[in-house]
C-alpha positions in Angstrom: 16.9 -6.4 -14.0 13.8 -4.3 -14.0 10.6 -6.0 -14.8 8.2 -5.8 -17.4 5.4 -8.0 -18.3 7.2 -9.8 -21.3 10.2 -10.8 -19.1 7.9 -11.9 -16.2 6.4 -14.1 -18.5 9.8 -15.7 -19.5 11.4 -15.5 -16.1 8.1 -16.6 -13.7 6.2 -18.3 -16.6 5.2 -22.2 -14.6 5.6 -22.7 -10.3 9.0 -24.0 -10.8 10.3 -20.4 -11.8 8.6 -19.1 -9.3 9.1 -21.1 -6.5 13.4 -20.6 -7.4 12.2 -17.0 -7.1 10.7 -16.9 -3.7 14.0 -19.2 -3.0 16.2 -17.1 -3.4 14.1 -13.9 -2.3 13.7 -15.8 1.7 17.3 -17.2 2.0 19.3 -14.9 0.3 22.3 -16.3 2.1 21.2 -20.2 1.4 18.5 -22.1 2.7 18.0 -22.4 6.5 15.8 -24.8 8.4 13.0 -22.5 10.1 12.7 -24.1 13.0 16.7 -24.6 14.3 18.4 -22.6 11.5 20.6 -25.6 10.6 21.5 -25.2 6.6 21.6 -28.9 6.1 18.7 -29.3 4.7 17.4 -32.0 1.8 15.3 -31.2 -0.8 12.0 -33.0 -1.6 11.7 -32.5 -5.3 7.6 -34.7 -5.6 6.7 -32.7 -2.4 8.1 -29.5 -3.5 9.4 -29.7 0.1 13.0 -29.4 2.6 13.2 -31.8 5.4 15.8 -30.7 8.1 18.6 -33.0 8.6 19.2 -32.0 11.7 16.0 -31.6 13.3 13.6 -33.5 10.7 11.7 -30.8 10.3 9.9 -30.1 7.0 9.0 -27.2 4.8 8.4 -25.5 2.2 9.6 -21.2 0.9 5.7 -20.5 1.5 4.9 -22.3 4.7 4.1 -20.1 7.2 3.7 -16.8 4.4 0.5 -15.6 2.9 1.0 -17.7 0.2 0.4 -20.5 2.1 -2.4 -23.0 1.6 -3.3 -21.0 -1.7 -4.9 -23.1 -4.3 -4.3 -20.1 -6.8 -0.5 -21.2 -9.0 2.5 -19.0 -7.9 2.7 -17.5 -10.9 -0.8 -15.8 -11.5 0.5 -14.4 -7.7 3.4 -13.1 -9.9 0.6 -11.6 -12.0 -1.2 -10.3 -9.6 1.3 -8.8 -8.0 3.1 -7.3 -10.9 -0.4 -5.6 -12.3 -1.1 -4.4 -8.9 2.3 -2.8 -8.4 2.6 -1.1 -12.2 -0.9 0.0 -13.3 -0.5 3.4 -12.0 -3.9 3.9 -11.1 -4.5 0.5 -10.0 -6.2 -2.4 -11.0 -9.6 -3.4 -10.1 -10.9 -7.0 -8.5 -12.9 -7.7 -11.9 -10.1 -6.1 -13.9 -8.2 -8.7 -12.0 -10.6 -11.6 -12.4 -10.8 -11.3 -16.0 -6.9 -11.7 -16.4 -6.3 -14.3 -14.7 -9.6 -16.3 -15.5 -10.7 -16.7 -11.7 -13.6 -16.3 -10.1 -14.4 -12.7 -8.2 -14.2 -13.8 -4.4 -10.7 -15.1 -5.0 -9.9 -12.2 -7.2 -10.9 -9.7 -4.1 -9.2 -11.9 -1.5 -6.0 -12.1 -3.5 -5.9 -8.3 -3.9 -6.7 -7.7 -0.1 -4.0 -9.9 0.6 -1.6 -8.0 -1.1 -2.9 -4.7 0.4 -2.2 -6.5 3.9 1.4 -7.5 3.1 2.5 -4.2 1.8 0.8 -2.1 4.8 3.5 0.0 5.8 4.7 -0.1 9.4 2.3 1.2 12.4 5.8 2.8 13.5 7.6 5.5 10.7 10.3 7.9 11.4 8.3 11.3 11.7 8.6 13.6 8.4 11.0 15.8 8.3 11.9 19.2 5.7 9.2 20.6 3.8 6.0 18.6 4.7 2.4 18.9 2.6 -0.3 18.5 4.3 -4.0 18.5 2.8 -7.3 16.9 3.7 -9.6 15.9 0.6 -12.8 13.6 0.5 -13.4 10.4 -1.3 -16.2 8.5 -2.5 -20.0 9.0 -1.3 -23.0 11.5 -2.9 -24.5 14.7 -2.0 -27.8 14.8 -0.4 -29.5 17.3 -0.2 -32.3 15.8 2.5 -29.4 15.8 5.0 -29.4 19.3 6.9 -25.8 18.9 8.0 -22.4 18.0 6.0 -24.6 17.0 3.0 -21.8 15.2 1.7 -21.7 11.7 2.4 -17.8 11.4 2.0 -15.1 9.6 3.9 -12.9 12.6 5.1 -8.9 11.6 4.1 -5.4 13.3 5.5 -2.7 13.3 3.1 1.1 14.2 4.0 4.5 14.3 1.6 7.7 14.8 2.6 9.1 16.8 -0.7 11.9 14.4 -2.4 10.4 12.0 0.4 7.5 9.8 1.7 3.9 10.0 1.2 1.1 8.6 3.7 -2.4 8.5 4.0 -5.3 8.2 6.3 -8.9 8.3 7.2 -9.9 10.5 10.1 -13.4 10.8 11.7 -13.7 14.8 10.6 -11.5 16.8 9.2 -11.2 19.3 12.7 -8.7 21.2 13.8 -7.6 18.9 16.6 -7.5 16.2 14.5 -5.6 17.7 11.6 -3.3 19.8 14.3 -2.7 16.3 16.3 -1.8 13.8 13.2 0.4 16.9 12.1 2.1 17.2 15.6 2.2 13.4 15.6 3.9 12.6 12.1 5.9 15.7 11.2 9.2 16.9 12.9 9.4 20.1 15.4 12.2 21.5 13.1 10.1 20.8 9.2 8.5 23.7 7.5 4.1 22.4 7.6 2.7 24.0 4.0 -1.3 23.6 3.9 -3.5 25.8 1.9 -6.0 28.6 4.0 -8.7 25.6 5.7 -9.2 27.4 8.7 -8.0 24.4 10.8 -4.3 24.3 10.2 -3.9 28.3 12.0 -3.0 26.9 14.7 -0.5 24.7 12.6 2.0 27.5 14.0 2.2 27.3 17.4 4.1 23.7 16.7 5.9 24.3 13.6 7.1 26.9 10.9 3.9 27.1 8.6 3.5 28.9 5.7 0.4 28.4 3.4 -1.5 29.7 -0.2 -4.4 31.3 -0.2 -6.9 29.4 -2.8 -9.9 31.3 -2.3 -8.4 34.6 -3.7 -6.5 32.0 -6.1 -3.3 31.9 -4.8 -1.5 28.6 -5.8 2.0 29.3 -5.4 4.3 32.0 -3.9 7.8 31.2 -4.4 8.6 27.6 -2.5 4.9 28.0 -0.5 2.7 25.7 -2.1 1.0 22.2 -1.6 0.9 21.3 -5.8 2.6 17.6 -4.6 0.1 16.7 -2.4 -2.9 17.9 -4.3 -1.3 15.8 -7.4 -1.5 12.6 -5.1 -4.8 13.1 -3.9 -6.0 14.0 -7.6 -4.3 10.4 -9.0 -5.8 8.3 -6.0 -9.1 9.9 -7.1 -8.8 9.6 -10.8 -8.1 5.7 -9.7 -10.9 5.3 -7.6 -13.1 6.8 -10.4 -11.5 5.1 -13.3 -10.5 1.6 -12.1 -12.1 0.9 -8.3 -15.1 3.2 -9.1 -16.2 3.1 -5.6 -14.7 2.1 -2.8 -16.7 1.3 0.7 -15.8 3.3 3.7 -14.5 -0.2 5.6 -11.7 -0.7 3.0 -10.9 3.1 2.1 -7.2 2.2 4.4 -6.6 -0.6 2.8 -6.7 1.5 -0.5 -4.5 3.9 0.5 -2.2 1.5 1.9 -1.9 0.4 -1.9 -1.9 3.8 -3.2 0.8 4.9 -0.3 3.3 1.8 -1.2 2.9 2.4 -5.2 3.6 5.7 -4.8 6.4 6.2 -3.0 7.6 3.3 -5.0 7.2 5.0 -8.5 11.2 5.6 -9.1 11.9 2.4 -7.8 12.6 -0.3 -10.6 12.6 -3.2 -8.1 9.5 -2.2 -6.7 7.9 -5.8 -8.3 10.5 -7.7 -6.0 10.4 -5.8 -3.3 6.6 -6.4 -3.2 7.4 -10.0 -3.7 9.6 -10.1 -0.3 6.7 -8.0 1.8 4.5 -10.8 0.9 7.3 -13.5 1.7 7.5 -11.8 5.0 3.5 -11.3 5.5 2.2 -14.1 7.9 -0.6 -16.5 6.4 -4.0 -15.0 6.5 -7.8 -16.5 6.2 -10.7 -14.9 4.3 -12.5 -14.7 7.6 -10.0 -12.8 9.5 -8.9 -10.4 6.7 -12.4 -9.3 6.2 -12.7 -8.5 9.9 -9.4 -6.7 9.9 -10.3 -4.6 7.8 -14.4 -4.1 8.4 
């Protein structure tokens, strides 16, 4: 059933809801003992517990997940999760904080965690068809005291796949062996590279078929040669930064677009909720400590 806030309420509304959730989200197929994958297994109803009757082990559906050792109830997680996943520019820490009456650091902290669990895998299948490419910057000022690249912006690589994936980086500069490498890198030999006229993607051709508009003389399209997709992804991750983060620091600009990357190539999906719900069932436990040097 697809979820919307009035039915999360009535289906995840107290922990017991939610902890039949989770449940049957991790053993899909009944429950199994972690440790020797025996399936007779006792519950502990005070304990909110299994204990192994084979091997006496016991457990619970978040030991060993990053909901473990949370003080925060299972179903502002639900919440969390469900805002995080629909608003569809986001929702900030102190947006976040105010909704579920808790203080800032565990409003931050339960939104990195989130970010964590959903990072897509270091490993993808490269991109393949007709591939987008842009580069864009976020965040920072101009200064004008600063004789070279004024801008004080984190530089950004976008790709999309048309009728396919999105992803999203940070780079160091926004140079033609860097652009030409993560291109070379992520796209396939056989896909057709659009870009606009930045001088950097030129060489774009010596890899792949590349074909790309000319914006300066105010060319935006020319039949199927265009990069409208891309720039409409990099303009809604900046019109969230702007109207819900409205800044973001440097150190945490990936974890961002992790978010962004995972929401948006989820926006057809109707169980993107649950499937959220089993990344974080599948995400291992994490500490404040080591999640803000992760991602420093």
């Amino acid at each position: 059933m697809e979820t919307n806030l009035i039915n999360l309420i009535e289906r995840y509304g107290n922990e017991e809801k939610c902890r039949k959730a989770l449940e049957s989200l991790k053993w899909q197929e009944g429950i199994k003992c972690p440790r020797c994958g025996s399936e007779k297994v006792s519950r502990i109803y005070k304990r909110e517990q299994f204990d192994c009757d084979a091997c006496r082990y016991q457990f619970s559906v978040t030991a060993g997940t990053i909901f473990h050792d949370s003080h925060l109830p299972l179903w502002k997680w639900f919440l969390a999760v469900y805002l995080m996943t629909e608003s569809k520019k986001g929702i900030s820490a102190n947006q976040l904080k105010r909704s579920l009456a808790i203080s800032y650091k565990t409003a931050w902290y339960l939104c990195h965690r989130i970010r964590k669990a959903i990072e897509e895998a270091k490993v993808k299948p490269q991109l393949t068809g007709t591939v987008e490419v842009d580069e864009t910057y976020v965040g920072g000022k101009y200064d004008h005291r600063r004789k070279r690249e004024p801008w004080d912006k984190q530089a950004v690589i976008g790709l999309l796949q048309r009728d396919g994936k999105f992803e999203a980086r940070t780079i160091h500069t926004a140079s033609k062996k860097v652009l030409t490498g993560i291109i070379k890198d992520r796209v396939n030999k056989k896909a057709t590279v659009m870009t606009d006229d930045y001088p950097a993607y030129k060489s774009v051709k010596k890899t792949h078929k590349h074909e790309s508009v000319n914006h300066k003389e105010e060319e935006w399209v020319r039949g199927n040669v265009h990069t409208n997709g891309i720039e409409n992804a990099w303009s809604l991750f900046k019109r969230s930064v702007v109207g819900s983060y409205h800044k973001i620091s440097t150190k945490h600009l990936d974890a961002y677009l992790d978010e962004f990357e995972w929401r948006f190539n989820g926006r057809e999906n109707k169980y993107l909720f649950r499937d959220t719900l089993i990344r974080l069932l599948n995400a291992p436990k994490m500490e404040f400590k080591e999640l803000t040097n992760r991602i420093s």
